[in-house]
C-alpha positions in Angstrom: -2.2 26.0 -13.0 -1.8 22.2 -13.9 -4.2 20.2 -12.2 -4.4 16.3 -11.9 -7.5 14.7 -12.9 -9.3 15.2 -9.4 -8.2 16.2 -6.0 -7.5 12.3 -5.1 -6.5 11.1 -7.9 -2.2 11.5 -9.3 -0.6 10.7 -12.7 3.0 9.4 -11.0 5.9 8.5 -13.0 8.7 6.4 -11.8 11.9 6.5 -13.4 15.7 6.8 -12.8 18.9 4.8 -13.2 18.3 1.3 -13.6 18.9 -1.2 -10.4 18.4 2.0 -8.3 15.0 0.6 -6.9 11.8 1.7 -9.6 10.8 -2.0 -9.7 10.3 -1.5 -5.3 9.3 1.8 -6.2 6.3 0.5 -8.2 5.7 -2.3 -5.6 5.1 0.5 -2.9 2.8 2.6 -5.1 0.4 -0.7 -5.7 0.1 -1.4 -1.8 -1.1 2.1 -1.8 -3.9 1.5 -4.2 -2.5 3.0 -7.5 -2.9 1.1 -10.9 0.6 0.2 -11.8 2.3 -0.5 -15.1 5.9 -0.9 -16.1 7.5 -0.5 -19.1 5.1 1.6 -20.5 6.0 3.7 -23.7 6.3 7.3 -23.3 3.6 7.9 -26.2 1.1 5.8 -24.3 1.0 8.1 -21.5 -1.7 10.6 -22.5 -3.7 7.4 -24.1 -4.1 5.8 -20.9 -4.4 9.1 -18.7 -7.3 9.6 -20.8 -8.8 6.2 -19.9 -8.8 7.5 -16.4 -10.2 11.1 -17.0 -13.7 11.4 -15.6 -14.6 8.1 -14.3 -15.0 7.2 -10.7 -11.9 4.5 -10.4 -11.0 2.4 -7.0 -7.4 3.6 -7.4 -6.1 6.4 -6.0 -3.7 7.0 -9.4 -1.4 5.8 -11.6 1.9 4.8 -11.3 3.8 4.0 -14.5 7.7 2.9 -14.9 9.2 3.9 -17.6 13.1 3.9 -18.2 15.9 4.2 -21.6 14.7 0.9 -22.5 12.0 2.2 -25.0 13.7 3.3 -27.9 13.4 7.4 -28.3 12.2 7.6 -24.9 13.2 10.8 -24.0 11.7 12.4 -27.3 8.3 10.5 -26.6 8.2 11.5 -22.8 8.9 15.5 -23.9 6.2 15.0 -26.4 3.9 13.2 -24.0 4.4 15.5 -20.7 3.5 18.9 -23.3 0.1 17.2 -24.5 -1.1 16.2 -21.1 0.0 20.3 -19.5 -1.8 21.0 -22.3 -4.9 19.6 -21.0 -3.9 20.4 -17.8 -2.7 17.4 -16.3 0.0 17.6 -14.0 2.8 14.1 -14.3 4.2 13.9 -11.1 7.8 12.4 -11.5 9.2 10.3 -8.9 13.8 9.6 -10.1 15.4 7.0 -8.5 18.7 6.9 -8.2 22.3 5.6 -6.6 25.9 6.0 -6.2 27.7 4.0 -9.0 29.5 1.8 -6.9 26.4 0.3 -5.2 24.7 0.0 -8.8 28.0 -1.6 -9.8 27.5 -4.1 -6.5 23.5 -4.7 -7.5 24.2 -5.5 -10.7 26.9 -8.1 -10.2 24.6 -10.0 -7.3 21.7 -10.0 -10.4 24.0 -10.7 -12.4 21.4 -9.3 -15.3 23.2 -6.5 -17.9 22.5 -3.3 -17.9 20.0 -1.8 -20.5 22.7 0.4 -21.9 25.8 -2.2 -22.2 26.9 -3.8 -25.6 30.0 -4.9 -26.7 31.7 -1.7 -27.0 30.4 -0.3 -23.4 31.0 -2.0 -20.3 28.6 -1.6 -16.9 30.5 1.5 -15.5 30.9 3.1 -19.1 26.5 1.9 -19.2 25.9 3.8 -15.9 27.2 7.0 -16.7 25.6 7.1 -19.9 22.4 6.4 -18.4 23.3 9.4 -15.8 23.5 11.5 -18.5 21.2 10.7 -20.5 18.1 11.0 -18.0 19.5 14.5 -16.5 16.7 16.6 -17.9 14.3 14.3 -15.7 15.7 14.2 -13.0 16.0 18.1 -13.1 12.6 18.4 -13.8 11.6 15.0 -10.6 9.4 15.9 -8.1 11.3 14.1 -6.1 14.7 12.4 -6.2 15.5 9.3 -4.3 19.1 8.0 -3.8 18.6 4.5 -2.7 22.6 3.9 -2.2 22.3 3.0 1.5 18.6 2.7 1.5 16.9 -0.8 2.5 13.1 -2.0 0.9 11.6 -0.4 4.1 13.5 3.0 4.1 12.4 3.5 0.5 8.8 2.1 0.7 8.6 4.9 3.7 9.6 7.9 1.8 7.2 7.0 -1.1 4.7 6.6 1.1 5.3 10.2 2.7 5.6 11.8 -0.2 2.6 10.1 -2.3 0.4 8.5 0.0 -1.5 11.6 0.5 -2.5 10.9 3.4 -5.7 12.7 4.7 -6.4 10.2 7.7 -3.3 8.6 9.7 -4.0 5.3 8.8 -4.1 5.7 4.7 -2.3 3.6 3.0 -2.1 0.7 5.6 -4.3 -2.6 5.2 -6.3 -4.1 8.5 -7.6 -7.5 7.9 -9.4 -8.4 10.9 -10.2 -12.2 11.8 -12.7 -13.3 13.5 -12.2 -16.9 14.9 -12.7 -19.8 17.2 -9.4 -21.6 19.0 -11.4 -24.8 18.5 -10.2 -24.8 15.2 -7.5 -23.0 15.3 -5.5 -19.4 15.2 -5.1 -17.8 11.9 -1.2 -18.8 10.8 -1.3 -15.1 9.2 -2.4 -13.5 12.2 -0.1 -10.3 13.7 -2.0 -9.3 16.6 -4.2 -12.2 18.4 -6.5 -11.2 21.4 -8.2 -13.5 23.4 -11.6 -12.7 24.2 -12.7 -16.0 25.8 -12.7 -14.5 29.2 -15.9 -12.3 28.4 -19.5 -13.9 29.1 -20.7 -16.4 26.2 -23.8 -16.2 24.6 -23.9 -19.6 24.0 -24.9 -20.8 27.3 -27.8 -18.2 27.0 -30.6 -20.0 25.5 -32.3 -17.4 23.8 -29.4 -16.2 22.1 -27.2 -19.0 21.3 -29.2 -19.2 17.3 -27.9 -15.7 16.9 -24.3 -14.8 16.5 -22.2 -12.1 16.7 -24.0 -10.0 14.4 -27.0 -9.7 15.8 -27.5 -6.8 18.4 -28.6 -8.7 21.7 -25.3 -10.6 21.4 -23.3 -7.9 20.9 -25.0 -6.0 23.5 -24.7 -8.9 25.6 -21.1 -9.4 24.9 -20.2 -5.4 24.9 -22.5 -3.5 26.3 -21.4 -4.6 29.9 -18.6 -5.4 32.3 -15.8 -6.3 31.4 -16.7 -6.2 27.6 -17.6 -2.5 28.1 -14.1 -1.6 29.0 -12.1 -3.9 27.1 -13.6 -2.5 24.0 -12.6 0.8 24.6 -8.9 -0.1 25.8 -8.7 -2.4 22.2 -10.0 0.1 19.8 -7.7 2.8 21.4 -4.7 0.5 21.5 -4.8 -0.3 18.0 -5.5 3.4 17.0 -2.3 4.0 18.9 -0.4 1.0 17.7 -1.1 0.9 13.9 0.1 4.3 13.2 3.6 3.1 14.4 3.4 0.1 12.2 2.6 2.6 8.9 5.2 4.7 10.1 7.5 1.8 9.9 6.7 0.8 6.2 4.1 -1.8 7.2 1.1 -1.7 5.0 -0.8 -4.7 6.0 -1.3 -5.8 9.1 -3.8 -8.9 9.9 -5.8 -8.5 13.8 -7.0 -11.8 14.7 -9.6 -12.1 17.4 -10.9 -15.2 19.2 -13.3 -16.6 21.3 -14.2 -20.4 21.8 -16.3 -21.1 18.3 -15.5 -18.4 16.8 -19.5 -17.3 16.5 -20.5 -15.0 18.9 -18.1 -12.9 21.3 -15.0 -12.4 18.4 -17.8 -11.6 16.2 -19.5 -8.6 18.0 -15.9 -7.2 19.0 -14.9 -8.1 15.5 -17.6 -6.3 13.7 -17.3 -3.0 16.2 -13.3 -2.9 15.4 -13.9 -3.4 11.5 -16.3 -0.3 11.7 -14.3 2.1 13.8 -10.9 1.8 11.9 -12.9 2.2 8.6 -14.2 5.7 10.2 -10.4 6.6 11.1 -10.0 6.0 7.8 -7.9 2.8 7.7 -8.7 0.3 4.6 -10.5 -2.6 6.2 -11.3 -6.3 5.4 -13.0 -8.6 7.7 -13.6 -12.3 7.3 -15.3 -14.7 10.2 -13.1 -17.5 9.7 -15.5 -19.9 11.7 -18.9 -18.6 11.8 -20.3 -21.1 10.2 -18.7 -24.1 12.8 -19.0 -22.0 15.6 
C-alpha cells in the first residue's frame, strides 16, 4: 500500500481548471503549515519529494500547483506520479474546478487570458479544452472542488477538512497572544481584548514589584487566589469553546490580547498560563509581551 513519507507528513497536488480557485487553494494549504510552490513542473515532483524524504521538516507537507501551463504536462505528471508509487509515495491530488459561465464571469473581471486561448481559440473554446484535457486527473483527484458558488471562506473550509488532518481541534488555527499595558496602548491587531486590571497588582507589593509576570510569586499572587482563581478558569474554557467556532468558520489566525495597567505583571502571568494551555490542546501558539520592558 502507498504510503506518504511519514504519518504527518502529505505530498498534495493542487490542480484543475484555471480561475477555478488553485491560487486560494494554495493560500489555504500555507496557513496550514505546508511548504508551497506553484508552477512547478511535473518532472520536478519526485526531485523535490526526495528533498523531503527522511528529514525532520517544520511543515506538515507539500503542496504544489501545477496546471496545462507547463508544456507536456500531462506526460510529465504520468511519468512523475509512477516513479514516486514506485517508491511508495502516495500524491494526494486536490481538482479544482467551476461551471463555465462563472469562469467565463472571473475571467472577464481579471481581465487576464486564459492559458489555453490564441488567436484561433477564444475563452469558451479555451475552457472546454482545458476540461478535457485534465479529465484523467480529475478522475484520478482525491478530491474535487467546484468553486462556482463558493466564496474564499467556503473553500478555505473544505481544504481545511479534508487536509488539515486534524488530530487536536484547534490544528490548523494560529493564537497569537498579547500581553500588554493600556498605558501605552491596545494592540490595533488585537481580536479578543480582556481586561485584567480589576485583579490585585503586584506592583504595589514591594517585594514583588522587581519581578514580573514570569516569575511564580506574581503569578501566584495574581492567580492563585480570588478572583484571579476563577477568572482563569472561566478564560481558558471560554476560549477553548470559542476558537473552535472561529476554525470552523475558516479563521486561521486569531490574535488574544490581554491587559493590565503596565503591561508587566498581571497580563503576563495570565498571558503565560493561556499560551501554555492552548499549546497542550494542541493549538499553534505565539506569544509576545508587548510592554514588559515599560511596564
Amino acid at each position: 500500500m502507498p504510503q506518504t513519507p511519514s504519518d504527518s507528513f502529505s505530498v498534495v497536488v493542487v490542480t484543475g481548471l484555471s480561475g477555478a480557485g488553485k491560487s486560494t487553494a494554495l493560500n489555504v494549504f500555507e496557513d496550514l503549515g505546508y511548504f508551497c510552490v506553484d508552477g512547478l513542473p511535473a518532472s520536478m515532483l519526485p526531485k523535490l519529494v526526495s528533498l523531503f524524504l527522511g528529514k525532520d521538516s517544520k511543515h506538515r507537507g507539500l503542496a504544489l500547483g501545477m496546471d496545462l501551463r507547463q508544456e507536456e504536462f500531462l506526460e510529465q505528471w504520468n511519468d512523475a506520479v509512477q516513479e514516486l508509487a514506485a517508491r511508495g509515495i502516495l500524491v494526494r491530488v486536490l481538482f479544482v474546478e467551476a461551471k463555465a459561465a462563472a469562469l467565463m464571469r472571473r475571467y472577464a473581471t481579471t481581465r487576464r487570458p486564459h492559458p489555453l486561448e490564441s488567436g484561433e481559440l477564444g475563452l469558451e473554446q479555451a475552457l472546454v479544452k482545458e476540461r478535457a484535457m485534465l479529465a484523467p486527473l480529475r478522475k484520478d483527484a482525491e478530491l474535487v472542488l467546484d468553486t462556482t458558488g463558493y466564496s474564499i471562506h467556503d473553500l478555505r473550509r473544505m481544504v481545511q477538512e479534508r487536509f488539515g488532518a486534524k488530530v487536536h481541534a484547534g490544528q490548523g488555527m494560529r493564537v497569537h497572544v498579547i500581553s500588554f499595558g493600556f498605558k501605552y496602548g491596545v494592540p490595533a491587531e488585537a481580536d479578543l481584548v480582556f481586561d485584567l486590571r480589576f485583579l490585585p497588582n503586584p506592583y504595589f507589593v514591594p517585594e514583588l514589584r522587581p519581578m514580573s509576570g514570569k516569575d511564580a510569586p506574581v503569578a501566584d499572587y495574581v492567580l492563585q487566589s480570588e478572583p484571579g482563581q476563577t477568572f482563569k478558569n472561566k478564560l481558558q474554557e471560554f476560549l477553548l469553546y470559542l476558537l473552535p467556532l472561529y476554525a470552523a468558520e475558516g479563521r486561521y489566525r486569531v490574535a488574544v490580547a490581554i491587559g493590565c495597567t503596565g503591561g508587566r505583571h498581571r497580563s503576563v502571568a495570565m498571558s503565560e498560563l493561556l499560551s501554555t494551555t492552548l499549546r497542550d490542546s494542541g493549538y499553534s501558539v505565539t506569544l509576545e509581551h508587548r510592554h514588559f520592558d515599560l511596564g
